[in-house]
C-alpha positions in Angstrom: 33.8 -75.4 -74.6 36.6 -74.2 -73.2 34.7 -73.8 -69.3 32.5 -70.5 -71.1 30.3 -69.1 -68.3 26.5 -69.7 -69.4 23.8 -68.4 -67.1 20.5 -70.8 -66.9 17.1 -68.7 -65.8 13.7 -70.9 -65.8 11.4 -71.0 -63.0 11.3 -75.0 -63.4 13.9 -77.0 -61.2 14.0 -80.2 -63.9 14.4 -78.4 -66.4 17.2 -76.4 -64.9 19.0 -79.8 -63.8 18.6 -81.1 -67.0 20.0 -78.0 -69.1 22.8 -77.9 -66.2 23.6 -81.2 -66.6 24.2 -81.3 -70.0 25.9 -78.3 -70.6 28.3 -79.5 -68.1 28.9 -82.3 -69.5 29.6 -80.2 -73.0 32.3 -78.3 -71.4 30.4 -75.8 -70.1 30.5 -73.8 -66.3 26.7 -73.3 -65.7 24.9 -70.9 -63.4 21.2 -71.1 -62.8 18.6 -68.5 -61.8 15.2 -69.8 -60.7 13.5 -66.3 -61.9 14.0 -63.1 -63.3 15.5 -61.5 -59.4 17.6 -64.3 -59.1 19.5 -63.8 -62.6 19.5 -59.7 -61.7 21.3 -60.1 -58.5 23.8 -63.2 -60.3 24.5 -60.7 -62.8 25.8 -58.4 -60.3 28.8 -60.1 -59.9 29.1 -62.6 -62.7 29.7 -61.9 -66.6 28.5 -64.8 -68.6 29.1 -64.8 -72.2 25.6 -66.3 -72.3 22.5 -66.5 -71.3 19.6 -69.2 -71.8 16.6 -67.8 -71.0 12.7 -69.1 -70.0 10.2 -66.5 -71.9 7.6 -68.1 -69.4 8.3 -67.2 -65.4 6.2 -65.8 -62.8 6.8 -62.3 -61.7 9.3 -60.4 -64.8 9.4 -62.8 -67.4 12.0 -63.7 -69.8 11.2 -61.3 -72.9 10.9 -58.0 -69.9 14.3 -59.4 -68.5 15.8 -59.5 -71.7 14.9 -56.1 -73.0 16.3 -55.1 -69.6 19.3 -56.7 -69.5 20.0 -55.2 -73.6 19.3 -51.8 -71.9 21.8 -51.8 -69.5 25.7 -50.9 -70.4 27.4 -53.8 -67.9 24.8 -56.6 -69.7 23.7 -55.2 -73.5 26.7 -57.3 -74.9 25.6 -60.6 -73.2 24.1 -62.8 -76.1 20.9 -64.3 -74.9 19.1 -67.3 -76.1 15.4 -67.9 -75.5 14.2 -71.7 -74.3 11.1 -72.6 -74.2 8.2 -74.2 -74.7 6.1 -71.6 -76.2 6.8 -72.3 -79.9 3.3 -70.7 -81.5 3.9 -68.6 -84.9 5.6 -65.1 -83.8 7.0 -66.3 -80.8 10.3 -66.3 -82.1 9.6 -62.8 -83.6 8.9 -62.0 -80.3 12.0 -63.0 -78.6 14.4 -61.1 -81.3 12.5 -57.9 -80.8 13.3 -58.0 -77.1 17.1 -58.5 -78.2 17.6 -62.6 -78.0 19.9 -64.0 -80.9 18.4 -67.5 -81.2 15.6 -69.3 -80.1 15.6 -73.2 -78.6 12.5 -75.0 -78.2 11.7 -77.4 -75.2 11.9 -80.1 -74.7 16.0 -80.5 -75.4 17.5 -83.1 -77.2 20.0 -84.3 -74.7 22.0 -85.6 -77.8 22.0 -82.0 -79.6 21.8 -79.2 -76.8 25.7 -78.9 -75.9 26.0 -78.4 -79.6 23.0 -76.1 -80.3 24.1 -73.9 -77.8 27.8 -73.9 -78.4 27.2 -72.1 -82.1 25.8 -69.1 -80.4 29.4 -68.5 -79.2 31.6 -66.6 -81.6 34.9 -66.3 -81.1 36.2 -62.9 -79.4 38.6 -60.8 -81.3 42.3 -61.1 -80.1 43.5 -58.8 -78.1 45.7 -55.6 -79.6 49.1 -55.3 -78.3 49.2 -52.2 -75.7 50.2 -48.9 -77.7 48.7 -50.3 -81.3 45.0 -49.0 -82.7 42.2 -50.8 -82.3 41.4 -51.7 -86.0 39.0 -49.8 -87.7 36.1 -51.4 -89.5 34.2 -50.2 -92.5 30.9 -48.2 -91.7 
């Protein structure tokens, strides 16, 4: 995937080596937070284009760091993915209406992930050439 910068938050350490692991091996530079501070003070100095987020952590969890995150000016254009286990009816409503754009249910597929998570990218518009308008799109 092109080395696309995906950020990994989930309090649990094998399932942060396994999602590592295999985005890696999909092409993928991974980060990983271990909690909802962590991933704050990563995102101070990293942009990734992604992020793969636990709903379920001690302390903030993933839905409160989300709605955070879609608040804030540096971070509201970061699409972020929910990942976990919690797959009970309205869950997924849930993790919209705090601002994620999909929704992956543990346990991974090892054969599947790289793929499920590469559709979330989209590709970015090309630049404009310095002096031209952006273009204007239809209200």
């Amino acid at each position: 995937m092109n080395g696309e910068t995906i950020l990994i938050v989930d309090d649990n350490e094998v399932n942060l080596r396994l999602a590592k692991a295999l985005l890696v091996r999909a092409g993928f530079h991974v980060l990983t937070a271990g909690d909802a501070e962590q991933a704050l003070s990563l995102l101070r100095g990293v942009q990734p284009r992604l992020i793969l987020m636990d709903i379920q952590m001690p302390g903030m969890d993933g839905l409160t760091l989300t709605r955070l995150l879609k608040s804030a000016p540096a971070t509201r254009d970061i699409v972020i993915v929910a990942l976990t286990a919690y797959a009970m009816k309205g869950d997924d409503e849930k993790a919209y209406a705090a601002g994620c754009s999909g929704y992956l249910i543990k346990p991974i597929d090892a054969d599947t992930f790289g793929d499920e998570v590469a559709a979330f990218f989209t590709p970015l518009p090309p630049p404009h050439p310095p002096g031209s308008q952006a273009p204007v799109l239809p209200a």
